[in-house]
Each structure stands twice: as structure tokens, then as C-alpha cells.
N, C-alpha and C positions, 0 to 999 in steps of 0.2 A: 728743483728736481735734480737728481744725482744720477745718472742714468749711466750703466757700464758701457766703455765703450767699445767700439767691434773695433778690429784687426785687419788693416788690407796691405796687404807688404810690411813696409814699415811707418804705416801712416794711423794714427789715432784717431778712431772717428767717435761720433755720433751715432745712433740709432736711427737716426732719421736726416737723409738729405733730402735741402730744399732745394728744390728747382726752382733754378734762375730761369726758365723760359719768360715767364710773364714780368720781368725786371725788363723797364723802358717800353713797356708791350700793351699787358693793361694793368700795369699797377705803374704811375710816372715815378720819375727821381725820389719826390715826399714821399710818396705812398711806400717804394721798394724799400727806403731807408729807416721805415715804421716796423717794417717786417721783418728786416734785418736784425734790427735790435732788438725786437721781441723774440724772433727764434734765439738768439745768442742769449738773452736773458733767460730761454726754457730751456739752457742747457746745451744749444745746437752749437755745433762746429763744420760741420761738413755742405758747402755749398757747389751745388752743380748749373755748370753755365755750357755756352759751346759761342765758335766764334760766328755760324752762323746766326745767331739767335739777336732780331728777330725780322728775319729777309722776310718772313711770308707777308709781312703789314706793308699795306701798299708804301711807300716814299722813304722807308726801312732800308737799309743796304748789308746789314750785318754787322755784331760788334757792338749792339745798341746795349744787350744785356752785363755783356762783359767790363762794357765803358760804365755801366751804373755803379757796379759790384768793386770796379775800381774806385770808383768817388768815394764810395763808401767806407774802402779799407785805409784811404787817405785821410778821411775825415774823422777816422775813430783813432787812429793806430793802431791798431786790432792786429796785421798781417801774421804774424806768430803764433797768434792763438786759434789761425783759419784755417781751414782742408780746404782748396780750390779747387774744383775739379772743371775743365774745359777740354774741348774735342778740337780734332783737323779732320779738314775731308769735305767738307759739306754750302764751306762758305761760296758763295758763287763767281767771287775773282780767284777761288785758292779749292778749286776744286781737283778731289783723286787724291793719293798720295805718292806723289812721286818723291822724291830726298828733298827738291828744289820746291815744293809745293811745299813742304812741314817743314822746313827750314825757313820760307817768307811767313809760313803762318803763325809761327811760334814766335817769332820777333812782335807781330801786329798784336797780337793775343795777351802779350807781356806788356806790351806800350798802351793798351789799354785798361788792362787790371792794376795797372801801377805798380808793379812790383818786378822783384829779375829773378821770380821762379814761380811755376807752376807745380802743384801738389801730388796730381793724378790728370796725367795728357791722357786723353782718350782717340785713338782713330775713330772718327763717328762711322763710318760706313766702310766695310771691305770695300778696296778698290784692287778686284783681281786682274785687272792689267799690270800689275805692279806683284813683282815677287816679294812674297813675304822678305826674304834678304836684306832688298833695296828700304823698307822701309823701316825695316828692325834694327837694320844697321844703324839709320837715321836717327831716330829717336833714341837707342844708347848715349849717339854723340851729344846728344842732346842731357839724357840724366851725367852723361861725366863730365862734362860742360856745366852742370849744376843750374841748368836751364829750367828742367823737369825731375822732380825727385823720383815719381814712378808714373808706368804706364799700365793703362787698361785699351780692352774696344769693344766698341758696340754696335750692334747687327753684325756680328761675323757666323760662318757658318760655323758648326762643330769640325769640319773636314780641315778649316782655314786656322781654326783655333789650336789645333791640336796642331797642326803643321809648324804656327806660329811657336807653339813652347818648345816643340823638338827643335826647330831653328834655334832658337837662342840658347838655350841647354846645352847644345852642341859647340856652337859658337863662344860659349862664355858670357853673352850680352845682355840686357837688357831684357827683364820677358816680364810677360803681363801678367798682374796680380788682380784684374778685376775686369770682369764683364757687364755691362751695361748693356741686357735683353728688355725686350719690352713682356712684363710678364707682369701677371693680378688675376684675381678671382675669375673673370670671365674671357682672360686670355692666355693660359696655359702650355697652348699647343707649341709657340714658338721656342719655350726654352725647357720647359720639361721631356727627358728622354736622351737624346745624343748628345744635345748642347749639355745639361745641365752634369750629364756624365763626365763629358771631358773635364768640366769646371772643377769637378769632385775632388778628382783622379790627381789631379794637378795641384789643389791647393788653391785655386782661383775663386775671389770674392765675388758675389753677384750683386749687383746693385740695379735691382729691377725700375725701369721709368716706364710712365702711366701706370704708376701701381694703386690709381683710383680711378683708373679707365675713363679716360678725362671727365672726370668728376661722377661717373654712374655710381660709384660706387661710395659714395657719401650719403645715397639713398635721398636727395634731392628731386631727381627724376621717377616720376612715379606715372601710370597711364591715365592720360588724360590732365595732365596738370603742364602747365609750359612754366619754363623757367628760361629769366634773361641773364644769359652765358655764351662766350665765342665758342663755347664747344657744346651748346646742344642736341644742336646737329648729330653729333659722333655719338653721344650719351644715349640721344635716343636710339638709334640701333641696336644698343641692347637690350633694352627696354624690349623690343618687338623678337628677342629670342628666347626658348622656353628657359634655356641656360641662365640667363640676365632675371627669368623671374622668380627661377628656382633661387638664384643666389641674394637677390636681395630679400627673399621670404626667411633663408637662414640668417643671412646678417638682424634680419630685424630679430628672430628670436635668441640669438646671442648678444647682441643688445641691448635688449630689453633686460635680461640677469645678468647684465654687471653695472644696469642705468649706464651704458658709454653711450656714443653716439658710433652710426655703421662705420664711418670712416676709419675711427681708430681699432675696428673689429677687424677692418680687409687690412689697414695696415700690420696688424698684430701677427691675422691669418700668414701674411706674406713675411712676414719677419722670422715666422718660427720653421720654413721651409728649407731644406736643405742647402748653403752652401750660402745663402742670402745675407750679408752685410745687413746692408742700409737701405729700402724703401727709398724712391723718390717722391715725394710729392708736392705741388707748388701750393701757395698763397698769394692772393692780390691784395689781400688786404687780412690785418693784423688778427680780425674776427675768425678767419679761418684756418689760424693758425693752431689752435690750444689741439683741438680732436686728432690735430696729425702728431704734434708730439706727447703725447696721452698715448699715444701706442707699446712706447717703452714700459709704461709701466703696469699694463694690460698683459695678465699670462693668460690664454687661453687655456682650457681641461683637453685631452684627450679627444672625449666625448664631442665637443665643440668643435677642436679642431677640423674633427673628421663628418661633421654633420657638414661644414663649410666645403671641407673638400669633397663628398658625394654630389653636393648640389651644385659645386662647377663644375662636377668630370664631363 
């Protein structure tokens, strides 16, 4: 598949990044490096990781994902032809962003992806103790240092966002080319409106994560049916909203006329949205990879579109 690719600063992507969350997590070292090579053979380029990823798994410390994605790029030679994208902020010895916090975690983040640059640094979480200044300043030093080629962030407000681009515009420095919201068919509210306005205004990519609202929107989850997954839990909660069954009632009938499967209909839906890059979505395994990158080559009608977006407003 020959798939065009999006624009984020000056980085070349893919239409679809994969998330590295479930890399060391529930897909081990085999399994990650199955999925690896299969997205890269559909075309993928663009993978997303963070340094905490994956603290939540009990005996887990953080670095598990990033240390796999390094083996990986060591063991193919591949690093040239990769978009990395990894976060600060979140890990639990290297929490907040202070200069000295994303200066120790950019070191560790590097020593484990195996390589001496980062593609797309992400601040994973606003940390407003910390003036935008102090941290912007930091991460410059960091892309002219050739450490990190560009920065994004994700969860920031629109108030923090917009402070942050006037800060570096002003400054001459370093500024963020991509946003990482958490935003999909049956979660809208966080990035559409303020946030997604500054994004516009500025020229900033959005690279939405959970953009299959940890997997509901693969249409796997249905009422009364159980599925074994670490996240059905979450899945089912939308399931029990009228929202969650308005939207998988439209995904099924857009679905169904073009034969795709719902997955690569919510990816498409989110793909063709204002300002949006690349869709995140993960894989544990190599079977669940084809439907997420089948989104690229899915155009949705008008008509479609907007049957999808009534049925999540």
C-alpha cells in the first residue's frame, strides 16, 4: 500500500500511528517484533511510545515499551526510516517537567530506544508548576543539541497551548508542531472547540490517542456479549451510553457499504477531521493490525461522514 504521507513540522509520517503502549505489556518482545514488521511492511512509519509506558502492570517500573521498540530498531536497522515519537512528564522517578526532570529523562529514553535522537518529544501531561519558559527553554536545548528533532504535548489546556506557541514565537525557540488529545467518536468533548481552535490557528498537527476508545469502537463489544481484553472494563462504559449506541449503530451501517470492518470506519471518521495527522491506535497481535491500516485507504462520502458525526454529537 502506497499511502500519502501527513506533515508534522518537518517530520514525514504515516497515516496511522501505532501505539506502543501494549509493547512489553500484552504483546511480549516476539509478539511486539511480529507487529512491528507487519505495520512497517503496510506501509507504517510513525510509532508512539512514552517513557512511562508500562508502570500500570504490577512488577513494571517504566521504559518497558520503549526498551522493546529499541531492540527492535537494533535488530532490523531500520532507525532512518522510523518516526519515534516518546513523552516526559509521567514516568514515576521522572515526574513534572522541571529543565532537570526532561534533561535526566531524555538521556534514559535515548539509552533505551538505542539510538542518540528522538523524532517527536512529547510533554505527556501539562505540569503548571512549571512556567511554560522553564520548559520550553529545555527542550530547544534539546532539538539544537540534536537530541530531539521536534516537540509536541499532550493533555495540555488550550489556555497553556496557546501561551506555549506565543512563548516560543516570541523567543525564537523551539514550539510545538503536534498535539496529542485524547479524542474518537464517542469522545469529542476534550479536543473539539478551544483546544482544537488554537491547534488550527497555529498550524499544529493533532495526533489523537484512544482513537478506538480502548477498543469500543472496533465494534467487538456489543450488549450482552463479554470479551477477553485488559480494557473491557472501559469499552463497556460506552456500551451503557445512548452516545456509544448511537455510534456503533452508524459505524455498522457505514461498514457494511464499503464491506470494511468498524475500526477502520472510526479511524477514517477521525482521520478526515480538522487538523488531525495520524490516528493512534495499538495492536497485540499482528491479526489486529490490517483494519487499522485499511483506514488510509477508506475515503468516507460527505453523507457518511456526517451520519457518523450526528450520532456522536
Amino acid at each position: 500500500m502506497t499511502h500519502t504521507p501527513k506533515t508534522i513540522g518537518s517530520l514525514s509520517v504515516s497515516p496511522l500511528s501505532l501505539g506502543g503502549n501494549v509493547f512489553g505489556w500484552t504483546a511480549d518482545e516476539a509478539e511486539s517484533f511480529r507487529v512491528l514488521d507487519a505495520y512497517v511492511a503496510g506501509g507504517g512509519n510513525f510509532i508512539d511510545t512514552a517513557d512511562a509506558y508500562s508502570v500500570w502492570v504490577p512488577g513494571h517500573k517504566g521504559g518497558e515499551s520503549e526498551t522493546v521498540i529499541g531492540n527492535w530498531l537494533a535488530s532490523r536497522g531500520n532507525r532512518d526510516e522510523i518516526v519515534i515519537a516518546t513523552k516526559v512528564g509521567a514516568h514515576p522517578d521522572l515526574k513534572g517537567l522541571s529543565a532537570a526532570t526532561i534533561k535526566t529523562a531524555v538521556d534514559e529514553s535515548l539509552t533505551r530506544l538505542r539510538t542518540d535522537y528522538i523524532d517527536l518529544y512529547y510533554t505527556h501531561y501539562d505540569d503548571e508548576s512549571v512556567e511554560v519558559a522553564e520548559f520550553l527553554t529545555v527542550l530547544d536545548e534539546l532539538v539544537r543539541a540534536g537530541k530531539v528533532r521536534e516537540i509536541g504535548a499532550s493533555n495540555i489546556s488550550a489556555q497553556r497551548l496557546d501561551e506555549s506557541l506565543a512563548f516560543s514565537d516570541r523567543e525564537g525557540l523551539a514550539r510545538y508542531v503536534a498535539i496529542q488529545p485524547h479524542y474518537n467518536l464517542v469522545s469529542r468533548d476534550t479536543y473539539e472547540g478551544e483546544l482544537a481552535d488554537v491547534a488550527a490557528r497555529n498550524g499544529v498537527a493533532a495526533v489523537p490517542y484512544f482513537a478506538l476508545a480502548s477498543g469500543f469502537l472496533t465494534g467487538k463489544y456489543r450488549p450482552g456479549g463479554s470479551v477477553d481484553s485488559a480494557r473491557a472494563g472501559k469499552a463497556a462504559e460506552y456500551l451503557a451510553t445512548d452516545r456509544g449506541r448511537r455510534v456503533l449503530q452508524a459505524l455498522d451501517t457505514v461498514a457494511a457499504a464499503h464491506g470494511a470492518e468498524l475500526a477502520t470506519v472510526a479511524l477514517a471518521w477521525l482521520a478526515a477531521r480538522p487538523t488531525v495527522a495520524a490516528p493512534i491506535a495499538s495492536a497485540r497481535n499482528v491479526a489486529q493490525l490490517p483494519p487499522l491500516l485499511a483506514h488510509a485507504d477508506l475515503t468516507l462520502t460527505d453523507v457518511e461522514l456526517a451520519l457518523l458525526t450526528e450520532a456522536s454529537a
